[in-house]
C-alpha positions as CSV (number, residue, x, y, z in Angstrom):
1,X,66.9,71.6,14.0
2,X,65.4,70.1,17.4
3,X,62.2,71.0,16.0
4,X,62.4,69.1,13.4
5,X,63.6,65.8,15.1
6,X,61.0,66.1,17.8
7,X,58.1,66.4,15.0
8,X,59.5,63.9,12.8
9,X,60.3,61.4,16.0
10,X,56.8,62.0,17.5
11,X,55.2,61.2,13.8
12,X,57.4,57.9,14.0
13,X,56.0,57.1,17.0
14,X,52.1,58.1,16.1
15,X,52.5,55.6,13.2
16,X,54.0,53.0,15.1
17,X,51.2,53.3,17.6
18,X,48.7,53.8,14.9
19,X,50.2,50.5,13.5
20,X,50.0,48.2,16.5
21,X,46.3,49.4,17.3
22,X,44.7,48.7,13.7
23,X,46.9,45.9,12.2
24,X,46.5,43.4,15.1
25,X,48.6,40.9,17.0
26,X,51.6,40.3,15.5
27,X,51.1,41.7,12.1
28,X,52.5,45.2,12.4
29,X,56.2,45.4,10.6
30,X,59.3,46.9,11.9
31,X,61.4,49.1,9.5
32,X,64.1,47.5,7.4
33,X,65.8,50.4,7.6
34,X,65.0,54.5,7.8
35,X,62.3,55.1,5.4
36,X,62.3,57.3,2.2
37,X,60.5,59.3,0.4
38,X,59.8,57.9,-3.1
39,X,58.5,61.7,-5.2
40,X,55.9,60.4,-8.2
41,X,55.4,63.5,-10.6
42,X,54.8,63.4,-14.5
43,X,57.8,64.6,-16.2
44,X,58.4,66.8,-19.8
45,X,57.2,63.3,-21.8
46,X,53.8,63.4,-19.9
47,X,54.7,59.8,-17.8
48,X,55.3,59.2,-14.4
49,X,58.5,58.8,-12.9
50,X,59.9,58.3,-9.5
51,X,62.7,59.6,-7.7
52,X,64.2,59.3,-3.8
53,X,63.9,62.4,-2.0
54,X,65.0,63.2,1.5
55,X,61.8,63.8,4.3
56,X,60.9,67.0,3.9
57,X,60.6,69.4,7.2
58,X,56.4,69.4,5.7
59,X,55.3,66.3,6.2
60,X,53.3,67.2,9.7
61,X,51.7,70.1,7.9
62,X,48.8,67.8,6.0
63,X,45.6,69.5,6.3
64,X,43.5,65.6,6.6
65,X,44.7,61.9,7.3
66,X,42.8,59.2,6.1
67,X,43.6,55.6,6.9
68,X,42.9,53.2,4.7
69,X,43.4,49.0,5.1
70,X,43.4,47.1,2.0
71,X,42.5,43.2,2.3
72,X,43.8,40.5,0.3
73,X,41.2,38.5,-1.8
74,X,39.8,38.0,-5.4
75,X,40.5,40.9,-8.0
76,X,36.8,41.3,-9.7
77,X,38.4,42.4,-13.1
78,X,40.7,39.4,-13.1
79,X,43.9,41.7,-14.4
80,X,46.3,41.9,-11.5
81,X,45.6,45.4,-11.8
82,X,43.9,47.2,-9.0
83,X,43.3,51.0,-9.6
84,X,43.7,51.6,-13.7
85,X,45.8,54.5,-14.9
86,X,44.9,57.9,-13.1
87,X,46.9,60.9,-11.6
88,X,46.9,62.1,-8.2
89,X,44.4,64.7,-7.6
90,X,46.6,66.9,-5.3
91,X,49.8,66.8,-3.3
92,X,49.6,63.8,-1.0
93,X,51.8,61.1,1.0
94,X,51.4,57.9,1.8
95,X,52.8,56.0,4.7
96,X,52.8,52.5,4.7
97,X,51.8,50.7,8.3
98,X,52.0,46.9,7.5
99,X,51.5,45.4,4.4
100,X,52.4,46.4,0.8
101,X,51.7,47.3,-2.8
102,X,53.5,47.4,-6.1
103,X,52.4,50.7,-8.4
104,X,53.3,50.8,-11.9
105,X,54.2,54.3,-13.5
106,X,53.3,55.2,-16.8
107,X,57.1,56.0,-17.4
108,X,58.0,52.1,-16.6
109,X,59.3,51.6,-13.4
110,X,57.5,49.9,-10.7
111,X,57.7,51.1,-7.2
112,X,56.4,49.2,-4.0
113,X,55.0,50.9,-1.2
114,X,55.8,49.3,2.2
115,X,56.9,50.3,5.2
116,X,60.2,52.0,4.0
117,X,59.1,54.1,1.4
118,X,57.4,56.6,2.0
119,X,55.2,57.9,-1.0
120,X,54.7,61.6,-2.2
121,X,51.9,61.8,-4.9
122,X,52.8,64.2,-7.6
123,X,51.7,63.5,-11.1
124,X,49.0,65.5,-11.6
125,X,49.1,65.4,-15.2
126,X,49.3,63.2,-18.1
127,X,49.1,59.2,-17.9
128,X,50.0,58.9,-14.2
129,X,50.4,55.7,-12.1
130,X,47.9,52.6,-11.6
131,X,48.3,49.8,-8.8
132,X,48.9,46.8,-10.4
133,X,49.3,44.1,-7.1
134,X,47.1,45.7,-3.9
135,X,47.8,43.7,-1.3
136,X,51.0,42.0,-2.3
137,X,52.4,39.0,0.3
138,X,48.7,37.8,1.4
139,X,49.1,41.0,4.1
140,X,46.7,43.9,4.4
141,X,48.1,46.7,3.2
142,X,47.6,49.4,5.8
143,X,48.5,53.0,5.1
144,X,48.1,56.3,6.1
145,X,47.1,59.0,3.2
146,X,48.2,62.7,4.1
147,X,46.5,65.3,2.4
148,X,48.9,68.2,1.8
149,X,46.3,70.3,0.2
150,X,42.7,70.3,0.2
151,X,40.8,67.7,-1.6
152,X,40.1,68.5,-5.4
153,X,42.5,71.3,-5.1
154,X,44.5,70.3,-8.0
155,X,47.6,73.0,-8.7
156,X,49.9,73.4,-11.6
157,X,52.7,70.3,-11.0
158,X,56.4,70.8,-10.0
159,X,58.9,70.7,-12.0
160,X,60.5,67.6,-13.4
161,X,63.7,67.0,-12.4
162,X,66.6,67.2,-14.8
163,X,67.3,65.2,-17.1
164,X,70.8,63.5,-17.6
């Protein structure tokens, strides 16, 4: 159990130092409150759904990082929409920095990403999820993607949870 508090406290503070050093003076953003996971994955309809899972013991075991900063400014196609409908290619989290993003699943709901939630990437098949505001609040949107498999590896998806 130590384990597991020392590796999730010392990813805590890798982001938070990650944070200060790319988002600049005065722009990185303290937590509301402890983050969650937020679980995407395509459910016995074919759409995407999302459900609140607890941090799983895993989350140190990525096998790449990529960090990624998003800058607010003109949408070429005019829509709102930044990144049409597509499914994640394999398992992968992203942890929000600074900043924030609203993602639309196929299923309806609309999920933001910010610095509280915590997103797992699941919905490998069927209509998926698209990103319809990418920065929202004028603020870069600075996350960190964690590759929980290698890229292009795409598996057979987990199963939905039940319904009821």
């Amino acid at each position: 159990m130590k384990a597991d508090t020392t590796r999730r406290a010392a990813l805590a503070l890798g982001l938070a130092g990650t944070a200060a050093a790319m988002a600049g003076p005065g722009q990185a953003q303290a937590l509301k409150k402890d983050p969650v996971v937020v679980r995407m994955y395509t459910g016995p309809d074919g759409l995407a759904y999302a459900e609140e899972i607890p941090i799983p013991d895993n989350l140190m075991d990525a096998v790449a990082v990529r960090f990624t900063r998003v800058v607010p400014g003109p949408n070429p196609r005019g829509t709102g929409i930044v990144a049409e409908w597509h499914t994640a290619p394999h398992r992968r989290y992203h942890v929000t920095i600074s900043g924030a993003a609203e993602i639309e699943l196929s299923g309806g709901q609309i999920i933001t990403a910010d610095v509280d939630h915590i997103l797992l990437a699941e919905d490998f098949t069927g209509k998926g999820h698209r990103s319809r505001r990418w920065p929202v609040g004028g603020q870069p949107w600075l996350y960190v993607q964690m590759e929980m498999e290698k890229p292009n590896s795409r598996r057979q998806p987990p199963p939905a949870p039940p319904q009821g």
